[in-house]
C-alpha positions, 0 to 999 in steps of 0.5 A: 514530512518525507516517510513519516514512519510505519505507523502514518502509513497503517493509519490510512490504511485503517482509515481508508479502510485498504488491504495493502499499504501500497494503497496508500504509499507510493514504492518500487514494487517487484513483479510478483507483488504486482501480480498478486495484488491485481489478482486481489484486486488491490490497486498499487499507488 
């Protein structure tokens, strides 16, 4: 289904084992949160 709530999307990150629920959820992010996750090294869907 379309959103399926917070709690679907911290499921995959748990079991995917992710750092950032834009790992795993597609969104709009702004360019400060793009930023900081390359700097991570987290991969943003």
């Amino acid at each position: 289904t379309i959103g399926g709530g917070i709690g679907q999307s911290r499921l995959c990150m748990l079991l995917l084992e992710k750092a950032h629920v834009g790992e795993v959820q597609a969104s709009i992010w702004d360019k400060q949160t793009e930023d900081c996750c390359a700097e991570a090294g987290v991969s943003l869907l």
